[in-house]
Backbone bond lengths (Angstrom), bond angles and torsions (degrees), N, CA, C in turn:
res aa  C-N    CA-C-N  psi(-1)  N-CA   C-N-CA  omega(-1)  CA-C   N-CA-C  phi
1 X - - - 1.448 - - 1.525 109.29 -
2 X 1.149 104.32 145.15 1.919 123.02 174.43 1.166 112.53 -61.71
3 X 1.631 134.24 119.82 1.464 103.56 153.28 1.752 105.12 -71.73
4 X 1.661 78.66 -139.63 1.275 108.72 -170.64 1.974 122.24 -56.67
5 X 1.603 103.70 -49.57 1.233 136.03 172.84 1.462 104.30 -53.33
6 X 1.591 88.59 -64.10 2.262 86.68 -178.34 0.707 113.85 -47.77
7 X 1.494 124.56 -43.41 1.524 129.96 -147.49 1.503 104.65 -81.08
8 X 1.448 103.32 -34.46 2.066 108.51 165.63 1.796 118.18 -64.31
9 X 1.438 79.49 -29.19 1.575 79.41 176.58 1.972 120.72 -79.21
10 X 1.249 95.48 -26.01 1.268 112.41 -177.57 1.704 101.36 -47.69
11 X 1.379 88.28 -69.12 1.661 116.05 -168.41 1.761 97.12 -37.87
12 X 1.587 93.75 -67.66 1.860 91.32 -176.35 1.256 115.77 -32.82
13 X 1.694 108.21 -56.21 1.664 91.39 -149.97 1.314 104.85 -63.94
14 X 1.892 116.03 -37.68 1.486 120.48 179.54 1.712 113.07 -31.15
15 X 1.732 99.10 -49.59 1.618 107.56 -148.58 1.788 107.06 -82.15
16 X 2.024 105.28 -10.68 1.229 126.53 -165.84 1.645 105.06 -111.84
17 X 0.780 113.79 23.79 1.398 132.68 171.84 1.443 133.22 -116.47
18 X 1.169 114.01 114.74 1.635 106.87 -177.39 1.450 114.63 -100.15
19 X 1.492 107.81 169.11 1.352 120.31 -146.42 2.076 90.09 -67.94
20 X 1.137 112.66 -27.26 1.201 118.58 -169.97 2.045 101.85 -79.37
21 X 1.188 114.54 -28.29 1.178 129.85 164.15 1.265 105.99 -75.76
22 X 0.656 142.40 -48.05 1.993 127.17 168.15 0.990 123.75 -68.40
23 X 1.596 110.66 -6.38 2.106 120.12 -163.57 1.609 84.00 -85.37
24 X 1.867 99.78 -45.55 1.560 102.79 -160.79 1.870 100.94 -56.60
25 X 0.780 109.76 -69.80 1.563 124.68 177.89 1.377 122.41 -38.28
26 X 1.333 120.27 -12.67 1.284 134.12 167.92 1.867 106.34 -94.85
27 X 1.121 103.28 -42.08 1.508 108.49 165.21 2.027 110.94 -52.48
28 X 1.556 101.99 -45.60 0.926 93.02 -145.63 1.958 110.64 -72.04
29 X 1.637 82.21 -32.41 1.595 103.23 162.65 1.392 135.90 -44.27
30 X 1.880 105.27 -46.40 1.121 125.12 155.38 1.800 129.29 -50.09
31 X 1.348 93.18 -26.95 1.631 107.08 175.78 1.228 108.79 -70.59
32 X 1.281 101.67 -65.44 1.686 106.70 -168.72 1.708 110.78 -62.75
33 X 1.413 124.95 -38.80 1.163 134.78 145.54 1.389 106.79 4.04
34 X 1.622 111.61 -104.14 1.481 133.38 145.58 1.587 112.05 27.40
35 X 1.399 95.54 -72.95 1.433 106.90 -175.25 1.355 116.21 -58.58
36 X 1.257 137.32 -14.56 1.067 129.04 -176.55 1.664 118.44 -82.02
37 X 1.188 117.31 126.52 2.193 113.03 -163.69 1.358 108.94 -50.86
38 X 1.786 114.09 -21.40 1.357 106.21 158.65 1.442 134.65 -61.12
39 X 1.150 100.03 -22.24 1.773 96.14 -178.14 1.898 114.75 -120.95
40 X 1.249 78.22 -20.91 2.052 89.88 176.34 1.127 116.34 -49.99
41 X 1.170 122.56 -12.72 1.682 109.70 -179.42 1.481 120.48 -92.18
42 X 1.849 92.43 -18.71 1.823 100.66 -173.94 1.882 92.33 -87.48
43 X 0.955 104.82 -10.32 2.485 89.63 -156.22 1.579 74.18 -123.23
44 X 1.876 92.21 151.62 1.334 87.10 -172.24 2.235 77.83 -145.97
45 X 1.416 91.12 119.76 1.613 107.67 -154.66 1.635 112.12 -120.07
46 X 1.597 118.92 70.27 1.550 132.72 -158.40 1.782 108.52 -57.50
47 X 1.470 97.44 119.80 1.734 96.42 -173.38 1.321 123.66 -31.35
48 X 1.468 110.60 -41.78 1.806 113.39 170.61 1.719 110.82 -56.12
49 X 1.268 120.27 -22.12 1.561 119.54 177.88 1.717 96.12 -91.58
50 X 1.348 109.10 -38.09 1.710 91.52 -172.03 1.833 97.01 -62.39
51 X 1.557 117.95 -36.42 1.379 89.29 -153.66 1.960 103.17 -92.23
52 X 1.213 97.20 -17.49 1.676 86.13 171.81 1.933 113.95 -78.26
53 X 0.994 114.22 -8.99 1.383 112.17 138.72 1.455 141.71 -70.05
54 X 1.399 95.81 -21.12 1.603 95.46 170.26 1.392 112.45 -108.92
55 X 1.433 130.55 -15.93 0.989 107.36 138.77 1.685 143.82 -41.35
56 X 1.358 111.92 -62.68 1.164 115.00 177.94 1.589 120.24 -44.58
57 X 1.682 113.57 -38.69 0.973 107.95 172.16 1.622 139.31 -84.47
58 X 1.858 98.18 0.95 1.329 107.64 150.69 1.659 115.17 -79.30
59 X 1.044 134.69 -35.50 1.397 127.89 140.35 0.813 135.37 -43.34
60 X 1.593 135.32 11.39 1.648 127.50 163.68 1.403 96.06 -137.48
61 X 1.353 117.91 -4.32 1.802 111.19 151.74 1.492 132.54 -73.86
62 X 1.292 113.79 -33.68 1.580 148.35 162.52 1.680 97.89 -56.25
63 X 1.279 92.47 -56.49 1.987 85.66 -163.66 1.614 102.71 -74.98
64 X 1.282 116.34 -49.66 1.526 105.42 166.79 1.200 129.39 -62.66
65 X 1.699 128.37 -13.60 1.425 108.41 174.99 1.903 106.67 -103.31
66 X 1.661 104.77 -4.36 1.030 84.64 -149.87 2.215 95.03 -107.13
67 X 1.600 90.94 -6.53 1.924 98.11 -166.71 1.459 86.94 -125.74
68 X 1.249 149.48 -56.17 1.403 118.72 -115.04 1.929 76.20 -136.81
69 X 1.356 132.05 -17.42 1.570 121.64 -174.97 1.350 120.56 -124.74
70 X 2.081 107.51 -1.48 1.449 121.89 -161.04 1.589 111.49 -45.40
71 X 1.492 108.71 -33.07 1.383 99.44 -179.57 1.314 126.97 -94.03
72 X 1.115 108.52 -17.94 1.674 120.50 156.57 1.418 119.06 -63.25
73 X 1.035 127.15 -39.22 1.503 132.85 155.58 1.304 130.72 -51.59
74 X 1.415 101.11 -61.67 2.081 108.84 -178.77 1.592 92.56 -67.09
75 X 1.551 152.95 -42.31 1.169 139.27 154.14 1.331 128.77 -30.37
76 X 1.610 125.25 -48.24 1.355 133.33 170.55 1.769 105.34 -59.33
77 X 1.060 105.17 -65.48 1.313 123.79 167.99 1.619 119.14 -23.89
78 X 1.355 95.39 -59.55 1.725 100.05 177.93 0.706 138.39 -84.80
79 X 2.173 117.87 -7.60 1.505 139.09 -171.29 1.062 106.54 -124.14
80 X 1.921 121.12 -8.56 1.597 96.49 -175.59 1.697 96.38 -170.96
81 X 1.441 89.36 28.11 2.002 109.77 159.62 1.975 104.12 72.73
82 X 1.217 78.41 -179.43 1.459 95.33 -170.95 1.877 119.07 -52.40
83 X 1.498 103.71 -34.45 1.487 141.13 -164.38 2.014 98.94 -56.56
84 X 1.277 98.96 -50.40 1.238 131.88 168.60 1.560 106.27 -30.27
85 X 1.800 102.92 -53.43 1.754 97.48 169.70 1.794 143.73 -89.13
86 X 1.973 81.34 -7.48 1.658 88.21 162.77 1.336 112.63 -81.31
87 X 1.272 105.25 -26.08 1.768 106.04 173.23 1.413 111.53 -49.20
88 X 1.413 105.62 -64.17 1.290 102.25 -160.91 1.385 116.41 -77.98
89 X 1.269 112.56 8.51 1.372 122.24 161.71 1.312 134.76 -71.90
90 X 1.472 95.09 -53.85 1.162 107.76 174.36 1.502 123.06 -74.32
91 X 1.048 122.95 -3.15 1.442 151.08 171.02 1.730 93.91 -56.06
92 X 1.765 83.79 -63.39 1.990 88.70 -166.29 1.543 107.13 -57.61
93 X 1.545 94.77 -50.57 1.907 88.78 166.50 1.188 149.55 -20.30
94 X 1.631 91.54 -39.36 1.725 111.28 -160.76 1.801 92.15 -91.22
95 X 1.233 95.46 -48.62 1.639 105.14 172.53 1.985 122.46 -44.18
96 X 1.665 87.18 -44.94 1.758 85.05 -176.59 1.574 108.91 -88.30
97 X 1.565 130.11 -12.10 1.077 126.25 168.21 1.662 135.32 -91.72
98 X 1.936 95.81 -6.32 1.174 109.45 149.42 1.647 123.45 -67.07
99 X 1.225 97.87 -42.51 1.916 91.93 174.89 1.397 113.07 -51.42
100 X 1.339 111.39 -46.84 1.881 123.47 176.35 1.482 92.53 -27.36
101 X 1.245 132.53 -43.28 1.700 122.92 -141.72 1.874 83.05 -108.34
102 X 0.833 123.73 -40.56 1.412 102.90 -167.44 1.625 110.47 -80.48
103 X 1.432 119.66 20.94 1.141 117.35 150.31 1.701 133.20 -56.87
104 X 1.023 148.92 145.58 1.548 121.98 -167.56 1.495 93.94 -95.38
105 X 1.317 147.73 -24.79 1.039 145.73 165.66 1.481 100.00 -53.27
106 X 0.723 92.61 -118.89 2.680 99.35 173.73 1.461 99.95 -0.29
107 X 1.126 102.89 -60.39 2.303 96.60 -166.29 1.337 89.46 -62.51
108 X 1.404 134.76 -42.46 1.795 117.55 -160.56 1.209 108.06 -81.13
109 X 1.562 117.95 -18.33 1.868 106.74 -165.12 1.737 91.20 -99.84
110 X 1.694 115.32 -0.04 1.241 104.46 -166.50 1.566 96.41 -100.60
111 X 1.766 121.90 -19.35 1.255 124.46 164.28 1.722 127.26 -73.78
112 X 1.333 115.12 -3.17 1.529 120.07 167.96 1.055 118.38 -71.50
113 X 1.063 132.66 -8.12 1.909 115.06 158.97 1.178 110.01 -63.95
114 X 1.415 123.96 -45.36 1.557 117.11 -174.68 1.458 116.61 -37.77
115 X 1.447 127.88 -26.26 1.343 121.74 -179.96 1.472 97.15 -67.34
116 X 0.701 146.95 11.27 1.787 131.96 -152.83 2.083 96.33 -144.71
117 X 1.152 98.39 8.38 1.904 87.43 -169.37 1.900 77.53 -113.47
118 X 1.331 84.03 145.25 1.994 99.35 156.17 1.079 113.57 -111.53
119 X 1.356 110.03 106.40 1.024 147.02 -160.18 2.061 106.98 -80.98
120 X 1.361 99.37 -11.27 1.331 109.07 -175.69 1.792 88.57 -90.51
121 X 1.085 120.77 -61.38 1.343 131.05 -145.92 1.933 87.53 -64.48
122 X 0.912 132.90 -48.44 1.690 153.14 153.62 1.349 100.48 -7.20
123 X 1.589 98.87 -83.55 1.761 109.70 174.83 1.203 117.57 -40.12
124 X 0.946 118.31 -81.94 1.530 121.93 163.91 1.263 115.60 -22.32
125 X 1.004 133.61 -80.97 1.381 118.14 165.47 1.274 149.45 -18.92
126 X 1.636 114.65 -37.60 1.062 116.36 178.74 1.778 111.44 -136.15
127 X 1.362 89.62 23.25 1.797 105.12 148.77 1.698 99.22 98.17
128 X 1.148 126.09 20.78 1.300 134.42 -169.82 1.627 123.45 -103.50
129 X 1.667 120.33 121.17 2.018 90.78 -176.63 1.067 125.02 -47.37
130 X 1.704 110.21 164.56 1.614 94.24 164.71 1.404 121.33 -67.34
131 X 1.502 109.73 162.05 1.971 108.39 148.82 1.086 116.89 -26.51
132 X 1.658 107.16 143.38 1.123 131.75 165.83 1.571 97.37 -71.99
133 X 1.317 107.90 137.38 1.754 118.25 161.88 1.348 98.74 -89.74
């Protein structure tokens, strides 16, 4: 958990971030994603794209710790350790991969399994009526 410091820091990077800075960071997530043997076989992610993605996103780590959040940071940093900045990172994370879903494309192809769950057998399970027909 965040204190006080993270939680300022949180806010910055969120509030110090542009929409094009969260696109990158959602890319960049998506990259590393990739890498995992679970998904590597479907995304196909050309080293010149992995590394001008990781560039960029060493360019919006630099600019947020080092211009636009420095003092929100060396505060986290000094009251509640280093930990303080994966937090508040991952904060922004959660933030730029929530936008991913409020796309109406992404939320609808991400709501098509529901045709496929029984939704009766569900209820039942965990003490609930069935569906309405």
């Amino acid at each position: 958990m965040a204190g006080p410091y993270g939680d300022d820091l949180s806010k910055c990077l969120v509030n110090s971030s542009t929409q094009d800075d969260k696109q990158g960071l959602v890319q960049w997530i998506f990259f590393a994603i990739s890498l995992n043997p679970n998904t590597e076989p479907y995304v196909k992610v050309t080293s010149e794209q992995r590394a001008q993605t990781d560039k960029r996103m060493a360019q919006l780590l630099e600019k947020l710790l080092t211009e636009s959040c420095v003092k929100e940071a060396k505060l986290a940093v000094q009251y509640e350790g280093d930990g303080a900045l994966k937090e508040a990172f991952g904060i922004l994370g959660r933030v730029a991969t929530t936008e991913i879903f409020n796309n109406p494309q992404v939320s609808a192809g991400a709501e098509k399994f529901v045709q496929y769950l029984d939704v009766d057998k569900i209820n039942t399970a965990i003490g609930l009526p069935k569906a309405k027909e």
